[in-house]
Structure formats: structure tokens, C-alpha cells
C-alpha atoms as one frame of an Amber mdcrd trajectory, in Angstrom:
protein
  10.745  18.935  -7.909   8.183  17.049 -10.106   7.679  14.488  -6.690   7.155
  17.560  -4.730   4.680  19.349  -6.937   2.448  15.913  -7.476   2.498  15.981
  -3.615   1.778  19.466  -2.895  -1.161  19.641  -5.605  -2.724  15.998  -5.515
  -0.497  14.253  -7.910  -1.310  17.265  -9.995  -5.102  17.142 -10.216  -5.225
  20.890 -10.174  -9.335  20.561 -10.934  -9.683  19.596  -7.003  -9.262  23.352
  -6.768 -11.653  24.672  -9.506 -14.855  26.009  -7.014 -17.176  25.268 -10.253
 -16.200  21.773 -10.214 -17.296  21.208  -6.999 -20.456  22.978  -7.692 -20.944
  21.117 -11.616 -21.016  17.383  -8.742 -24.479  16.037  -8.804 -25.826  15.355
  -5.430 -24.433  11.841  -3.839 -26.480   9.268  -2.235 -27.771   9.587   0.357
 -25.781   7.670   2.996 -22.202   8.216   0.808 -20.621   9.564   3.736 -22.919
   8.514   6.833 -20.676   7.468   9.773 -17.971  10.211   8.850 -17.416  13.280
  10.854 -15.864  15.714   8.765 -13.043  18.859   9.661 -11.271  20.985   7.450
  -9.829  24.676   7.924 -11.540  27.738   6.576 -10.855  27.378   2.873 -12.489
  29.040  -0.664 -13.417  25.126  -1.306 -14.955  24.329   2.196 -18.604  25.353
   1.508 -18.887  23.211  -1.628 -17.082  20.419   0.100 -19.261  20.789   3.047
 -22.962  20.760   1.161 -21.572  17.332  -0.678 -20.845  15.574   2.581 -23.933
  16.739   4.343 -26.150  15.690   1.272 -24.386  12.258   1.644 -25.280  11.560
   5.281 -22.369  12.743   6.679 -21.532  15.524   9.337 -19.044  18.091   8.550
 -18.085  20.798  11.520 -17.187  24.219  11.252 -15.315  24.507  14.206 -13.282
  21.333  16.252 -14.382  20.187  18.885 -14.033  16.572  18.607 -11.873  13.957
  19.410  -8.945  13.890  17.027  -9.484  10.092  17.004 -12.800  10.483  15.464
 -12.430  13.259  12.730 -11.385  12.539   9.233  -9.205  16.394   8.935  -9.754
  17.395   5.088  -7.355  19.595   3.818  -6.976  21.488  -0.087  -4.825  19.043
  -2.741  -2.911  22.254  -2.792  -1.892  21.774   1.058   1.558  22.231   2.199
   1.938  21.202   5.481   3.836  23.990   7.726   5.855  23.608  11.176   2.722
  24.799  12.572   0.743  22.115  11.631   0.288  19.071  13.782   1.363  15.589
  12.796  -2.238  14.231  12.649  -3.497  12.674   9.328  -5.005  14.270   6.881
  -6.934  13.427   3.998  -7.269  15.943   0.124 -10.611  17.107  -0.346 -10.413
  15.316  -3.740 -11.054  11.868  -1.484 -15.075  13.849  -1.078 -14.874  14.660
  -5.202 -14.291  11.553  -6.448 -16.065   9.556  -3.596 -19.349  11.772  -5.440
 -18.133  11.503  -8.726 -18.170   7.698  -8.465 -21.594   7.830  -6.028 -19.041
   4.882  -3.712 -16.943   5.677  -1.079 -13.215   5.845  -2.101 -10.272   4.112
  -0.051  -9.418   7.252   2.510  -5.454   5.964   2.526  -5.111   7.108  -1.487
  -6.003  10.195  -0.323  -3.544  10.937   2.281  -2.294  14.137   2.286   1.440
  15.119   3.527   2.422  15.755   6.938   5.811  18.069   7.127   7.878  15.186
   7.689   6.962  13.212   4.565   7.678  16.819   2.526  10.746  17.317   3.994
  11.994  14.012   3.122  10.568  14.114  -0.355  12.289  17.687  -1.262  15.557
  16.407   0.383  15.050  13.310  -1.815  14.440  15.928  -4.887  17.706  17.404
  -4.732  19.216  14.077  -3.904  17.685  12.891  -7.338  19.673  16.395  -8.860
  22.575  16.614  -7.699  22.043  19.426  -5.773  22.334  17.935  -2.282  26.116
  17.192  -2.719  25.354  13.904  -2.968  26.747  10.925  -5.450  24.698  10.055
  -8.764  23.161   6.948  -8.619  24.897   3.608  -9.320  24.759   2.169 -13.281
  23.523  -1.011 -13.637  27.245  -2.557 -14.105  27.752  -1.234 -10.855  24.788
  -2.841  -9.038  25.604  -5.954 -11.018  29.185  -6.066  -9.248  27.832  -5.316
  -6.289  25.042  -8.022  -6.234  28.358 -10.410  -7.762  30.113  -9.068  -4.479
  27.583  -9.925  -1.952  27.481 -13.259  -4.099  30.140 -14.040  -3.502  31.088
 -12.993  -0.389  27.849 -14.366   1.983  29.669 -14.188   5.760  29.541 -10.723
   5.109  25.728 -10.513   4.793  23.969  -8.044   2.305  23.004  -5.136   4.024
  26.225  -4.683   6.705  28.530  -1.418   6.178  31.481  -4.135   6.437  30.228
  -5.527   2.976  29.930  -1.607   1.203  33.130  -0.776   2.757  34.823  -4.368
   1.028  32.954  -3.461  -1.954  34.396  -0.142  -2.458  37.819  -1.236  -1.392
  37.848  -4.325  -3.759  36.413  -1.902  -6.853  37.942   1.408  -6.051  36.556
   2.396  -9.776  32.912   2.719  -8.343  31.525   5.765  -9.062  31.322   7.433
  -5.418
């Protein structure tokens, strides 16, 4: 759940989502975002977001009518992706806040938000992690010691083969399973 929540509200930088914030920013440089053309849905945060990437240089569109190729799509830290939504990239509006904060331009890729398939595999993940999948605890550390022993000493069956996890078990039928 805790993997889940830090995706779904920016690692769990809930001020991203505080209009005042926004508004408290001082004014970037000039040419902070020049180059960039800007997208993001209707939101209670786009305005703010909006005046700080114009006053840096850069264009930010109300409705889309570019090339998907050539937008950077902006979405709230609290985003959760829906089936509805399409698999293109997007980026948190906190990329724009601290990118003004700093007064430099902040890598775009830490500020990747999820698409529907990376929260589907995190939440399945989640209950993984819990239990609550149906699926086996994870292994001790005696038990990945055996196993590394295993592969050790057993190298024609290589390390990453289902042969060598099905000898494994078999040869230490007291793994927990």
C-alpha cells in the first residue's frame, strides 16, 4: 500500500497540491522552460502551473492540438491513471515546482508519473509483499544462501532455468514454498 500511495501522490509530497504553494513560487527566469510545450487536463492547480511556465519562456496550451511527440502531458502528483487514459508519458506537475523552486530545469524522467500498467503491477506487487495475493512469503536469507550453494554447485544447470528451481526444491523439500 505504502508503494502505491508514494506513487499515486508524488512519493508523498502532498504540498504539490497546496494552490498557495504554487502561488507563494517567485517568478522563474526567464527562459526556465523555453523550448517546452506544455499540456495538462483541466485541474484546480492548472492556472498556477500555467502562469509559472509562461513566465519561464515556455508555452503551455489549454486545449491539444499538438503532436503527442512534442508535448510534455503534466498531470496532478495526485494522478491515478484510469483505463481511460492513454499509455502516453506523463510527467507530475511537481517537475514545474521544483524546476522554479531551484530557478534550473529538473531531469523530466524523476518526474514520471504512472501509466495504468505500472499501477497495476505495483498494487499486485503490494499484496504480493502482504500476503494477500495467495502468494508465498519471501525466502530467508538461509534459504537464498542454499540456493546460491545449489546453483554453485550445480553450474550445467545454469542460474536462472526452471530445471535448476525445480532441482532445488526437490533436493531441499524444507524450503519454505
Amino acid at each position: 500500500k505504502d508503494r502505491v500511495e508514494r506513487a499515486m501522490l508524488g512519493g508523498g509530497r502532498a504540498v504539490y497540491l497546496d494552490v498557495q504553494k504554487w502561488v507563494d513560487l517567485p517568478p522563474p527566469r526567464q527562459d526556465l522552460f523555453r523550448g517546452y510545450i506544455f499540456y495538462s487536463t483541466p485541474s484546480s492547480l492548472r492556472a498556477a502551473v500555467y502562469r509559472l511556465i509562461r513566465a519561464g519562456g515556455g508555452i503551455a496550451q489549454n486545449s491539444f492540438a499538438e503532436d503527442p511527440r512534442n508535448v510534455i502531458f503534466l498531470v496532478r502528483d495526485d494522478f491515478v491513471p484510469e483505463k481511460t487514459h492513454r499509455e502516453w508519458d506523463c510527467y507530475r506537475y511537481s517537475f514545474v515546482f521544483e524546476s522554479v523552486k531551484e530557478n534550473e530545469l529538473k531531469k523530466l524522467d524523476d518526474f514520471k508519473g504512472p501509466t495504468l500498467r505500472t499501477l497495476k503491477a505495483m498494487v499486485r506487487a503490494d499484496k504480493i509483499d502482504n500476503g494477500s495475493f495467495g502468494a508465498r512469503a519471501s525466502w530467508s536469507k538461509e534459504e537464498d544462501d542454499m540456493l546460491v550453494q545449489f546453483v554453485l554447485d550445480h553450474p550445467q544447470l545454469g542460474p536462472t532455468s526452471k530445471s535448476t528451481w525445480e532441482a532445488f526444491l526437490l533436493a531441499d523439500p524444507h524450503v519454505n514454498i
